[in-house]
Backbone bond lengths (Angstrom), bond angles and torsions (degrees), N, CA, C in turn:
res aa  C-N    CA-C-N  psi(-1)  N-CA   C-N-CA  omega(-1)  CA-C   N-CA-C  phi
1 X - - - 1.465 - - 1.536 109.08 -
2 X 1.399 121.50 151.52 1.155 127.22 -158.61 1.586 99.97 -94.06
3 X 1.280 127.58 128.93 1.701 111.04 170.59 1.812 107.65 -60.22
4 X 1.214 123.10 179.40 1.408 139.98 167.07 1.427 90.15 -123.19
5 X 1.350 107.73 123.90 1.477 108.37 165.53 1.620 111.45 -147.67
6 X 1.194 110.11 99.57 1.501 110.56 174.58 1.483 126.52 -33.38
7 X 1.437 113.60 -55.56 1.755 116.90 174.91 1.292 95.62 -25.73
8 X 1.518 115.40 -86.02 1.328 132.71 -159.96 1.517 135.31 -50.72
9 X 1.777 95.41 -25.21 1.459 109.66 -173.82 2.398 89.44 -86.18
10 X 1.218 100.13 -48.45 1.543 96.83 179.66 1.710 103.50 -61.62
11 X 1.274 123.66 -31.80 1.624 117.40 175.55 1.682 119.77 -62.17
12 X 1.180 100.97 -42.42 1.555 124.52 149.69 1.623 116.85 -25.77
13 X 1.618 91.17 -76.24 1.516 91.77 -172.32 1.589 111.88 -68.65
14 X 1.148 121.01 -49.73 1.593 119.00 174.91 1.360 121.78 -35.11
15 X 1.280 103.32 -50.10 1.599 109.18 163.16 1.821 131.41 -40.55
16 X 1.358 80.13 -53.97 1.726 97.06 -168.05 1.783 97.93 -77.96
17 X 1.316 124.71 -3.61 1.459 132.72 -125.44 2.165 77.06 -120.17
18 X 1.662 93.97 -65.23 1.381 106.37 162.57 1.634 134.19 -36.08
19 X 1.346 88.01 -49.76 2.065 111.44 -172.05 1.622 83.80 -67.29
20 X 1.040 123.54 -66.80 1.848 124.78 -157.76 1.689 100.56 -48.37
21 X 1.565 110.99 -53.75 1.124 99.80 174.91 1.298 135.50 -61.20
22 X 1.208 131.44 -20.42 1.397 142.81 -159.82 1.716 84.61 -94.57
23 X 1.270 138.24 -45.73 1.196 136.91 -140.07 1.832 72.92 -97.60
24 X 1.335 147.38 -63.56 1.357 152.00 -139.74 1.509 97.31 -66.57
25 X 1.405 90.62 -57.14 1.784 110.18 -159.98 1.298 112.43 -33.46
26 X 1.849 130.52 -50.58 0.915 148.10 -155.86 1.841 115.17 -70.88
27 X 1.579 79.06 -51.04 1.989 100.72 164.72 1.978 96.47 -58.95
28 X 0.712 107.60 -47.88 1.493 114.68 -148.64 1.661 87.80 -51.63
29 X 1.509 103.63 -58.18 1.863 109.72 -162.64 1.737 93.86 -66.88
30 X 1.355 116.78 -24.74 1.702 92.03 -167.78 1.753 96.56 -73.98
31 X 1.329 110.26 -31.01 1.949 92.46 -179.13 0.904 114.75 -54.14
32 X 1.856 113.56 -43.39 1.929 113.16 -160.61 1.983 83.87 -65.80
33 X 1.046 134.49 -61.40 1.409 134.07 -162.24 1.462 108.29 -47.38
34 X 1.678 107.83 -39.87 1.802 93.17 175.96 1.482 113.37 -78.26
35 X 1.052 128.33 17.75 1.517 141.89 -167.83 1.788 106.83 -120.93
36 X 0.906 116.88 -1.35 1.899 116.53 176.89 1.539 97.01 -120.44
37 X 1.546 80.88 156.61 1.760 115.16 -178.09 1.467 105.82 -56.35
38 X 1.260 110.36 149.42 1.712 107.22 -178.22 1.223 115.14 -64.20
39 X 1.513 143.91 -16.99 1.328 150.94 161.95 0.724 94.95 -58.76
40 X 1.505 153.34 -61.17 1.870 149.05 -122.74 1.158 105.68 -63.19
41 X 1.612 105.66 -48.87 1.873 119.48 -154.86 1.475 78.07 -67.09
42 X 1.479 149.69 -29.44 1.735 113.77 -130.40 1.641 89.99 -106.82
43 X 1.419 116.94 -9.65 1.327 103.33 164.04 1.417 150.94 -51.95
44 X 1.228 97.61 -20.97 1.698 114.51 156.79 1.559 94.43 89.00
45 X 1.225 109.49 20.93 1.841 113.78 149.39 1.618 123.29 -149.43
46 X 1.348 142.85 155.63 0.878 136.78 -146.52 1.376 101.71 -148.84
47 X 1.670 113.54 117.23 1.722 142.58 172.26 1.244 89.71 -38.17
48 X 1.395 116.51 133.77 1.403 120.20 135.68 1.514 155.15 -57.88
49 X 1.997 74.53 -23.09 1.810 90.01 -165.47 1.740 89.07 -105.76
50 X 1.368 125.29 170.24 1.146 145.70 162.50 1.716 124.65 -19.65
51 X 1.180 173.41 -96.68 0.968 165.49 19.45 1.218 111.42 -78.29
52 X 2.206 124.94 -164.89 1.090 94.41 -162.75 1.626 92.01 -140.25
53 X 1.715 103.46 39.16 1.270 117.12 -152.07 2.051 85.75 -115.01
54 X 1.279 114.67 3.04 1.545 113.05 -173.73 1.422 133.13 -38.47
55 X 1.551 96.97 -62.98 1.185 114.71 179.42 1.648 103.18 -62.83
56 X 1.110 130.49 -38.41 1.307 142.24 -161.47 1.683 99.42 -47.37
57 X 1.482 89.06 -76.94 1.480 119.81 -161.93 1.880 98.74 -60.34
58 X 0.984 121.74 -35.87 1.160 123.81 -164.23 2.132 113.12 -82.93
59 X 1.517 92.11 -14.70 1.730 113.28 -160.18 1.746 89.92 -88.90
60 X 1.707 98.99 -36.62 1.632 102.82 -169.70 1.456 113.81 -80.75
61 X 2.082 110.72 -30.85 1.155 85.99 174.29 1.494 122.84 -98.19
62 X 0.904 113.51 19.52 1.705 134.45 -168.22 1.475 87.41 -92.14
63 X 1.371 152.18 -54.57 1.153 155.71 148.40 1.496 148.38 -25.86
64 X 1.442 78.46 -61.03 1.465 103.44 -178.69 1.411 136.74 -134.65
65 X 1.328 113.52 -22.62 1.221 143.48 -175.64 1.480 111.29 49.45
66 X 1.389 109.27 -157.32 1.624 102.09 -161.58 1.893 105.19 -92.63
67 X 1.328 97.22 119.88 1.794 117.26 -169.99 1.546 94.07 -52.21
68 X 1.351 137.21 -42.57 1.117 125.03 -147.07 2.028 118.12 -100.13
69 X 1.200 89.72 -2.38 1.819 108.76 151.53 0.995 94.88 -100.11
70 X 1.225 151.86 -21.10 1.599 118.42 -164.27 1.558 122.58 68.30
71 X 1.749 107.75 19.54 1.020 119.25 -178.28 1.931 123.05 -86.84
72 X 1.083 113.52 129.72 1.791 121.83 176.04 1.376 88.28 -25.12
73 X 1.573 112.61 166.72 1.299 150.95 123.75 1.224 120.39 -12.91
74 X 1.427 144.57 104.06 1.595 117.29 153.97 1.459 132.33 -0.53
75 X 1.583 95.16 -53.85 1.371 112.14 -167.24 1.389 114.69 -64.97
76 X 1.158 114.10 -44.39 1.722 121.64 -172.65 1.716 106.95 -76.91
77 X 1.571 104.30 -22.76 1.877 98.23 162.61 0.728 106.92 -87.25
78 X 1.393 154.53 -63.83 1.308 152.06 -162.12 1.738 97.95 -47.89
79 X 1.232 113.03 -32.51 1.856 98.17 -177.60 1.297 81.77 -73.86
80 X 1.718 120.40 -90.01 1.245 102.88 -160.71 1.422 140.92 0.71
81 X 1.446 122.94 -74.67 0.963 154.04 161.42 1.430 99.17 -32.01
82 X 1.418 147.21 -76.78 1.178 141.76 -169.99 1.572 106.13 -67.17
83 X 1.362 114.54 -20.88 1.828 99.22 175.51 1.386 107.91 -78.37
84 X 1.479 115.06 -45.41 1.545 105.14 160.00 1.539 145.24 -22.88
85 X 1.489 90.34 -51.91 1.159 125.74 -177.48 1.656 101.92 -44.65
86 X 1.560 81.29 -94.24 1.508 111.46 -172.04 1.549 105.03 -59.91
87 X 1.518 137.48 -0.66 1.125 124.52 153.17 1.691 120.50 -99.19
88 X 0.974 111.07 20.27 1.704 119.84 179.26 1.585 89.75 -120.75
89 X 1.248 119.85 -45.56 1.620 108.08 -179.76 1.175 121.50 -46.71
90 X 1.726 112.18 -50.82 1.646 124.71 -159.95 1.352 91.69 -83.69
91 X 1.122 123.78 -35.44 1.627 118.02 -170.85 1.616 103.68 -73.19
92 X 1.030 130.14 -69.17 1.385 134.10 156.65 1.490 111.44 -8.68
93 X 1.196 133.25 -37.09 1.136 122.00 -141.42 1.619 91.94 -129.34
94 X 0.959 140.27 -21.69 1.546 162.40 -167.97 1.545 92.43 -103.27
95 X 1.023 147.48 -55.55 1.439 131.59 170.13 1.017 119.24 -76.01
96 X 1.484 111.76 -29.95 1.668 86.78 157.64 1.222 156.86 -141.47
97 X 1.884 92.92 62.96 1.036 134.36 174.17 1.675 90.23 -86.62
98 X 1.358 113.54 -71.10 1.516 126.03 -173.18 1.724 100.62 -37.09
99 X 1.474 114.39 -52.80 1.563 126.86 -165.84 1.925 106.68 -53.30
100 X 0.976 92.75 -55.73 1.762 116.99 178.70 1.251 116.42 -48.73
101 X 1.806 110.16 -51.17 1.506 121.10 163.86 1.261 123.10 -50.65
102 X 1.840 114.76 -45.81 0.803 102.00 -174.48 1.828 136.33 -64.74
103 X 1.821 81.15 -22.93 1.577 87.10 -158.87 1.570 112.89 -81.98
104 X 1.744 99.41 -28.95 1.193 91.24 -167.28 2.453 111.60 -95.80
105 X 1.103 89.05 0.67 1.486 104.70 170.56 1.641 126.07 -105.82
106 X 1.036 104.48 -23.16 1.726 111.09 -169.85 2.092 86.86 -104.17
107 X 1.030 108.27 138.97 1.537 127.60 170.97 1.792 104.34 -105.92
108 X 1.193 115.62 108.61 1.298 125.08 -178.37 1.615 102.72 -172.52
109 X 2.039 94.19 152.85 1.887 95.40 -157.22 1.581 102.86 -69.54
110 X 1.591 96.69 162.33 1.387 104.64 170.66 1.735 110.08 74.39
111 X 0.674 104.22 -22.47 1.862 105.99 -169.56 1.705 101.49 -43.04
112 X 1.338 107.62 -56.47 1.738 90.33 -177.43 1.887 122.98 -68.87
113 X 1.818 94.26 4.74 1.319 113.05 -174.53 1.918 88.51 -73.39
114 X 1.305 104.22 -59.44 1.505 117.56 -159.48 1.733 88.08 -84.84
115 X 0.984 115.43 0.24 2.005 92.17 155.79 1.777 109.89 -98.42
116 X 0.748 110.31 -24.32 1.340 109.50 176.86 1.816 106.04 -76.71
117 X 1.051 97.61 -49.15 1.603 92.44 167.81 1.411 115.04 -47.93
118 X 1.407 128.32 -50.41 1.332 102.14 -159.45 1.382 94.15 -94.31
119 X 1.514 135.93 -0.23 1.192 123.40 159.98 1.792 118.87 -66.30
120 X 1.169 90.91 -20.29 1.887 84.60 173.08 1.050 116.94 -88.21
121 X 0.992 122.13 10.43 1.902 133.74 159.46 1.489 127.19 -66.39
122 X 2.138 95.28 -20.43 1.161 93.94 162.56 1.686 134.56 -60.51
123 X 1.076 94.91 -21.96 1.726 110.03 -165.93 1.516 102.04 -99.32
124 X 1.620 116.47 26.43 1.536 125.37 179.60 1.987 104.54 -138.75
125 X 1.336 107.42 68.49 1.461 94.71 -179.16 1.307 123.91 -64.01
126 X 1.463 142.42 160.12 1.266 134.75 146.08 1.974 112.54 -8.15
127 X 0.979 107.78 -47.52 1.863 112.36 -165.85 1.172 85.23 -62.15
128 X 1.708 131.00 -53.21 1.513 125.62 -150.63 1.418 117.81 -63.56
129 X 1.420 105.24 -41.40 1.449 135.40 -168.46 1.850 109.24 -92.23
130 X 0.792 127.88 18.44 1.458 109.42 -145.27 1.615 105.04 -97.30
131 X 1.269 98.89 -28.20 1.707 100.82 168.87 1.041 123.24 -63.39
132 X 1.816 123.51 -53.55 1.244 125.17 177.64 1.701 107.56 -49.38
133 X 1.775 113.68 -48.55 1.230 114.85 -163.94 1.680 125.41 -60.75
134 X 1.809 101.71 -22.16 1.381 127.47 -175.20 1.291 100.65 -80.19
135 X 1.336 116.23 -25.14 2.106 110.44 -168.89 1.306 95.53 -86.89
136 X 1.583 121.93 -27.07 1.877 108.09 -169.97 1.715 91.08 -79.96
137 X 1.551 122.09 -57.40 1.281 113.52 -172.23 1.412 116.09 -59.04
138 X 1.074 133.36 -7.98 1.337 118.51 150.17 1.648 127.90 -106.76
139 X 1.258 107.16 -9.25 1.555 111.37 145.78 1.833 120.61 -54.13
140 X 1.104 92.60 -7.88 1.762 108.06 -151.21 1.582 91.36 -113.84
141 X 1.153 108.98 12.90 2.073 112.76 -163.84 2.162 106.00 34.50
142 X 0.945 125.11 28.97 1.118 102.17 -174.26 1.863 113.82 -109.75
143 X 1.033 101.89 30.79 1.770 123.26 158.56 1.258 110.12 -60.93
144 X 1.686 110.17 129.17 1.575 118.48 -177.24 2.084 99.38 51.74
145 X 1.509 115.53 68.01 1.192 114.54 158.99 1.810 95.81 -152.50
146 X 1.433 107.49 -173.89 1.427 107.25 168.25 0.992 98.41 -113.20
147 X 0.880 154.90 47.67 1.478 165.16 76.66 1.644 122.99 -4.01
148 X 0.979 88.10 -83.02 1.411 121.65 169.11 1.284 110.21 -60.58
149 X 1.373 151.16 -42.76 1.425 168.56 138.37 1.658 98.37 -28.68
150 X 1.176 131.79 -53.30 1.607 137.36 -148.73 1.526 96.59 -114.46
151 X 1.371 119.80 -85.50 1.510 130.61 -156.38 1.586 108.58 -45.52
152 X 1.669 137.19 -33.20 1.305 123.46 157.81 1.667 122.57 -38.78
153 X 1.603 92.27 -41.58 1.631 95.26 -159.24 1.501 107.73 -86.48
154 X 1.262 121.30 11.58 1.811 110.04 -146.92 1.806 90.86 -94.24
155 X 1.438 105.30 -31.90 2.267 98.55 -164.54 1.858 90.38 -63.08
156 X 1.520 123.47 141.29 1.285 143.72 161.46 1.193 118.43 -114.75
157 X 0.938 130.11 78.69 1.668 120.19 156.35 1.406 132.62 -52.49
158 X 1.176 113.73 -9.43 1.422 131.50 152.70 1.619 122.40 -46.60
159 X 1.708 93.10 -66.13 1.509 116.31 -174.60 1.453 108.94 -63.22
160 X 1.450 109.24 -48.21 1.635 130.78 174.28 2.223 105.31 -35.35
161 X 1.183 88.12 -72.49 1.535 106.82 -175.82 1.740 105.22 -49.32
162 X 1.623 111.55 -40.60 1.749 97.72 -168.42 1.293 94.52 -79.46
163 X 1.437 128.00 -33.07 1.299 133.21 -169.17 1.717 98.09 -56.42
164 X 1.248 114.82 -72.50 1.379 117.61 -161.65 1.936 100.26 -73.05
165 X 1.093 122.61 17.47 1.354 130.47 153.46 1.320 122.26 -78.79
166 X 1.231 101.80 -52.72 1.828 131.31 179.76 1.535 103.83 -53.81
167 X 1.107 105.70 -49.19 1.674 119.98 -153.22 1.795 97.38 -71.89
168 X 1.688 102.66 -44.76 1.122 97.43 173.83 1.514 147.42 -35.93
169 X 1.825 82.60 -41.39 1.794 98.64 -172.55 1.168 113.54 -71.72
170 X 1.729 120.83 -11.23 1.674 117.08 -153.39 1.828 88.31 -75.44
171 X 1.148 108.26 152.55 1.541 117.02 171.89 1.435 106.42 -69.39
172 X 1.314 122.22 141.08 1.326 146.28 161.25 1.554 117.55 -39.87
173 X 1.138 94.58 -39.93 1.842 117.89 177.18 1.748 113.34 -57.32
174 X 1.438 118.04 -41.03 1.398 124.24 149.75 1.220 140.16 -40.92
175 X 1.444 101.55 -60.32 1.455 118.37 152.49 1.957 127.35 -40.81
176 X 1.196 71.35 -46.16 2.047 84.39 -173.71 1.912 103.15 -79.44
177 X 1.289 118.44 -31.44 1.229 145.90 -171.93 1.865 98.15 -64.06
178 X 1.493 98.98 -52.63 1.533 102.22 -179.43 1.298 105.93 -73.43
179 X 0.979 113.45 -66.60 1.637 130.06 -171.06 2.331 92.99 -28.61
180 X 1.304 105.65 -55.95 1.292 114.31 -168.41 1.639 109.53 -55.00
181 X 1.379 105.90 -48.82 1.551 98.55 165.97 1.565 126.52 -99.58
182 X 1.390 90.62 46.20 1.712 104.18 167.03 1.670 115.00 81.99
183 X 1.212 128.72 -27.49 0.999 121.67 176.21 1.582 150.01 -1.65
184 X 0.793 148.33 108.80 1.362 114.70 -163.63 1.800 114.67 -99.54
185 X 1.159 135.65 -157.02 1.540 124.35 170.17 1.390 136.25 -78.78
186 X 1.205 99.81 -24.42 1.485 118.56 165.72 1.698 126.37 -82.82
187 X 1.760 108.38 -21.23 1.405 112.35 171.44 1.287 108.30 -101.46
188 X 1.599 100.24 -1.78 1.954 86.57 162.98 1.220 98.75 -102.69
189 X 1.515 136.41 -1.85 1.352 105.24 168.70 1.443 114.93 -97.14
190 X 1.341 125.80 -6.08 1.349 139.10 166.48 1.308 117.11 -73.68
191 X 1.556 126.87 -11.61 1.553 112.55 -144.15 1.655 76.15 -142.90
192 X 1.542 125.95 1.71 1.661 109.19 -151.81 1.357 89.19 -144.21
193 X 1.328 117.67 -75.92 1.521 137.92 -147.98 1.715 81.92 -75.88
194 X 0.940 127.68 -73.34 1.401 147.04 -165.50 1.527 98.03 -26.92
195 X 1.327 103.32 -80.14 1.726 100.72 177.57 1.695 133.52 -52.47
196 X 1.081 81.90 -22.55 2.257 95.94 173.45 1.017 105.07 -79.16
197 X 1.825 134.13 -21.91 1.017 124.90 165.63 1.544 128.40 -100.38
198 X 0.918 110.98 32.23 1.578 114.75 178.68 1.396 102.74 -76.07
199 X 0.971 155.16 -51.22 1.543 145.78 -155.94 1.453 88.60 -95.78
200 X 1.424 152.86 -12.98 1.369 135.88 151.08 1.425 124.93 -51.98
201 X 1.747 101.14 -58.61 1.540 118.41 151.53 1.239 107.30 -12.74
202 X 1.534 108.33 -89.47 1.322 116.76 -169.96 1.224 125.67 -24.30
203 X 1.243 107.45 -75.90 1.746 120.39 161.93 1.455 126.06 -16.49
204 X 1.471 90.49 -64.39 1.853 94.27 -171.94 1.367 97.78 -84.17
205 X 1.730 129.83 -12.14 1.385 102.69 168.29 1.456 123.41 -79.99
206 X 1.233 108.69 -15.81 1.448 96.30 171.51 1.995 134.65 -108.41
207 X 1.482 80.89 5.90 1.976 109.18 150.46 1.802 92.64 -69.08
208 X 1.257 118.70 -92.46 1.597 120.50 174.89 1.326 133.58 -15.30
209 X 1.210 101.86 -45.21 1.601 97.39 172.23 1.279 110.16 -83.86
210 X 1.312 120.06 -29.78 1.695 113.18 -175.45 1.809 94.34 -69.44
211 X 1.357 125.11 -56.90 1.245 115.05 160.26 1.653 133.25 -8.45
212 X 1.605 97.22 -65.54 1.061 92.90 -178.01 1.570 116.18 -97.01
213 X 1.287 125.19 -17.43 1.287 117.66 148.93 1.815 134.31 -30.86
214 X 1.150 95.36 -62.20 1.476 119.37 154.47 1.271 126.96 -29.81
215 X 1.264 137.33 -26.79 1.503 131.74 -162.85 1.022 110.25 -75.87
216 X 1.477 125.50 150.44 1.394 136.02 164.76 1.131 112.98 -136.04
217 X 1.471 146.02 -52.46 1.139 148.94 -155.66 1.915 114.39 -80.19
218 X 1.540 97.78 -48.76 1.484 97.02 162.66 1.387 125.86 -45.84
219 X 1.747 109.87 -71.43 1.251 117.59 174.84 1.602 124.00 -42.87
220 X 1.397 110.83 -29.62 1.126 120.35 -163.39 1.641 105.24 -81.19
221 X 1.256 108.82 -20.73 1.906 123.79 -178.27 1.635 104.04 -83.66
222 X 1.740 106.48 -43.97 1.760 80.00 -152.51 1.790 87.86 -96.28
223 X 1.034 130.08 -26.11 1.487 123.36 -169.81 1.543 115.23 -85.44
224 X 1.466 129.98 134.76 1.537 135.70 -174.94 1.720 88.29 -141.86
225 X 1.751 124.08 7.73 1.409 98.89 -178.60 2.367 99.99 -94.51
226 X 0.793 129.27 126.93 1.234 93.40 179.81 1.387 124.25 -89.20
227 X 1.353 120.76 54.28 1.223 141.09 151.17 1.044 115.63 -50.22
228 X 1.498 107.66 -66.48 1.344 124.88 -167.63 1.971 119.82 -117.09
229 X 1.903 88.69 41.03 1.726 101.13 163.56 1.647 102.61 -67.54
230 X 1.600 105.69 123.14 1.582 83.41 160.14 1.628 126.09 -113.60
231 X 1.221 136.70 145.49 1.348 148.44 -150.24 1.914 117.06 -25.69
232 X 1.062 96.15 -24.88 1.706 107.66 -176.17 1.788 95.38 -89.40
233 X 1.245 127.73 -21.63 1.814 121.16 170.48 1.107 74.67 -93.33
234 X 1.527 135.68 -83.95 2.089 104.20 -154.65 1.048 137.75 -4.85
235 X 2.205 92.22 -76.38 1.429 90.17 171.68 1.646 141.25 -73.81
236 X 1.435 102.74 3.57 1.448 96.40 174.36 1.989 117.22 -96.07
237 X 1.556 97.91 -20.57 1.364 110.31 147.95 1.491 122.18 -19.42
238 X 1.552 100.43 -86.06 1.446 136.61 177.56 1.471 107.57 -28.77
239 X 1.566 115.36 -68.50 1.284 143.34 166.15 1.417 121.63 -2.06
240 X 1.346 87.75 -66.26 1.651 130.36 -174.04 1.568 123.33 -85.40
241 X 1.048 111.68 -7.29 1.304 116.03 174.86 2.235 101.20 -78.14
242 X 1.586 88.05 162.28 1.617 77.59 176.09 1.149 114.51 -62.99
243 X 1.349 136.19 -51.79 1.548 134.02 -126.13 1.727 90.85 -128.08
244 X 1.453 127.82 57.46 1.560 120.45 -162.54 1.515 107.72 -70.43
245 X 1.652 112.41 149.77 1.312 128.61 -166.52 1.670 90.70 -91.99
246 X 1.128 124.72 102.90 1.672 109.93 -158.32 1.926 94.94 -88.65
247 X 1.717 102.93 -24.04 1.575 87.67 -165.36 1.624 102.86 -89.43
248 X 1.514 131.10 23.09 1.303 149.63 144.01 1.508 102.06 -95.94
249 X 0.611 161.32 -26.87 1.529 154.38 165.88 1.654 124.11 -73.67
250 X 1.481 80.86 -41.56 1.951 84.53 163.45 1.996 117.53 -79.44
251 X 1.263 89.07 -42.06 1.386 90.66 166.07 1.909 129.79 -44.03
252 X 1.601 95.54 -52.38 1.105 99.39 169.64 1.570 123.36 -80.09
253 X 1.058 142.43 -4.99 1.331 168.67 129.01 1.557 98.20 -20.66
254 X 1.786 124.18 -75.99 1.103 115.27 -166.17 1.426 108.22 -89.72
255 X 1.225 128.57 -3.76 1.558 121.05 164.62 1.828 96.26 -86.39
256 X 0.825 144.27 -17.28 1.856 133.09 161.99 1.318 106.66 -58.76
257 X 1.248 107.57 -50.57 1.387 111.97 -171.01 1.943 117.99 -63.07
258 X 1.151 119.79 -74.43 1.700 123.27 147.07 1.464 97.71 9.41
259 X 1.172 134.23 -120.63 1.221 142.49 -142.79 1.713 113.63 -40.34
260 X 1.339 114.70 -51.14 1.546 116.05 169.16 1.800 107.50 -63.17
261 X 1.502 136.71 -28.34 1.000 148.62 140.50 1.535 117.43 -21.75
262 X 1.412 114.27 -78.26 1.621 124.10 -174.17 1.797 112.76 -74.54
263 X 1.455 109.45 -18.14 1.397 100.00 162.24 1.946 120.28 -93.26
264 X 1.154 109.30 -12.57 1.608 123.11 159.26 1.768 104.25 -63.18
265 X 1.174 103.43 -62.09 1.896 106.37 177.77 1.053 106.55 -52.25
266 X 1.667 140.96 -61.63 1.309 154.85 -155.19 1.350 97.90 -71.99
267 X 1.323 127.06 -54.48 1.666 108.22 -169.25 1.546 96.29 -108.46
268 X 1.216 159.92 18.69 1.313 171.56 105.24 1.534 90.84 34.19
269 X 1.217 120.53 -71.46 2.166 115.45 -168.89 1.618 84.60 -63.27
270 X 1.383 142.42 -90.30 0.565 148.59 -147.20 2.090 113.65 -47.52
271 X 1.140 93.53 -31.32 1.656 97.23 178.37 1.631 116.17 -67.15
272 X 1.181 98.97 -50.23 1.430 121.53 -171.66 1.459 101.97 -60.00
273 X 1.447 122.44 -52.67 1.434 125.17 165.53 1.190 140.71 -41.21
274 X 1.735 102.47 -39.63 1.424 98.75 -174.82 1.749 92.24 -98.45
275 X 1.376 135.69 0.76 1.319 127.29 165.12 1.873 104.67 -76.37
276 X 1.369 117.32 -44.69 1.223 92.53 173.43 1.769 133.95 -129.67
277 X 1.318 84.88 44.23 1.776 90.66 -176.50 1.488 93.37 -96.21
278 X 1.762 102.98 146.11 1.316 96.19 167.90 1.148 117.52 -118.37
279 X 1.665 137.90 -19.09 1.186 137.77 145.90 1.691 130.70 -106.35
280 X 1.737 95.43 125.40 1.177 106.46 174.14 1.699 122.25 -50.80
């Protein structure tokens, strides 16, 4: 039996009470900062409370962004950035769903040869590879496209491995179950596999998008059109200039942030599940 012990349950909360703040606080000052007059920041102290410059700062860079990089709109990175996104996620996750199927359902030679292969890809990131990968994509004309932005990043050997973990556990009896009413391999993985994995999905889709939300270094190599800057080069753009507009920089800061935010909230039951359920 468990004791009840107040000390411990209030030591508890103080703790967790502490962590929120330390983790909040930080978000907290970049809003009040995208909310003051462009003088405010250079005073060399910083309001606590809100300013009343919000809408302002947020209308200009949502528009236009900061004139003096010569930098896009919010708006036109923030797409960027989410087509990326959401095209490294689905792709990611669609091969290797397909990858997983194959290996652990189809009987053909070598196959655990070629799972181990693309599992040793783990120990080859984008950084390792990136030259060879930059000479085919631009052998490939696909510089300044989303193409070129997405299709490097989409193979996972990550996703591959939980997938063909997952697949393992389903009972044999399913398999034999389809097969009996005709089924073929693709409508048991459409009609069977597919649905047992939705709360896995979940998971790695929203590991993936923060993934691909995230990039800087790729994007930052193959694209020079700024069409296709996406929000994580903006703001480090911005950054870097001499004289930075910080309450446009914070602004754009907490609109980057939002979107990897509202898909964490949105699939939140579903994330948590497929990180720790263990039977379907």
């Amino acid at each position: 039996m468990v004791e009840n012990r107040p000390w411990a349950n209030g030591f508890a909360h103080t703790v967790l009470i502490i962590g929120v703040a330390l983790v909040v606080f930080p978000v907290y000052i970049a809003i009040v900062a995208s909310t003051q007059a462009p003088d405010e920041l250079l005073r060399g102290t910083l309001p606590l409370l809100p300013g009343s410059h919000g809408i302002e700062n947020y209308t200009q860079m949502w528009l236009s962004g900061v004139s003096s990089t010569n930098s896009p709109s919010a708006a036109l990175m923030l797409w960027n950035s989410f087509v990326m996104a959401m095209a490294i996620t689905v792709g990611k996750l669609f091969i290797s769903l397909l990858s997983a199927f194959a290996i652990v359902y189809f009987r053909f030679r070598f196959r655990m040869f070629f799972f181990w292969l693309i599992f040793v890809t783990l120990m080859l990131p984008v950084e390792v590879r990136i030259i060879p990968t930059y000479q085919v994509v631009a052998d490939l004309s696909m510089l300044n496209s989303f193409a070129g932005l997405s299709i490097p990043l989409i193979a996972s050997a990550t996703a591959t491995f939980l997938f063909r973990q997952f697949f393992m556990t389903v009972p044999e009896e399913m398999l034999e179950a389809a097969r009996v009413d005709g089924a073929g391999p693709m409508t048991f993985f459409k009609d069977i596999l597919l649905p047992l994995s939705v709360t896995n999905i979940a998971a790695l889709f929203v590991i993936m998008f923060i993934y691909g939300w995230n990039q800087y270094l790729w994007p930052l190599l193959i694209t020079t059109d700024p069409d296709y800057t996406t929000i994580v080069m903006g703001i480090q753009r911005m950054t870097s200039e001499e004289n930075p507009q910080w309450h446009l920089i914070m602004a754009a800061v907490v609109m980057a942030a939002l979107p990897p935010v509202l898909v964490i909230l949105f699939m939140q039951r579903l994330f948590v599940k497929g990180l720790t359920e263990t039977e379907k």
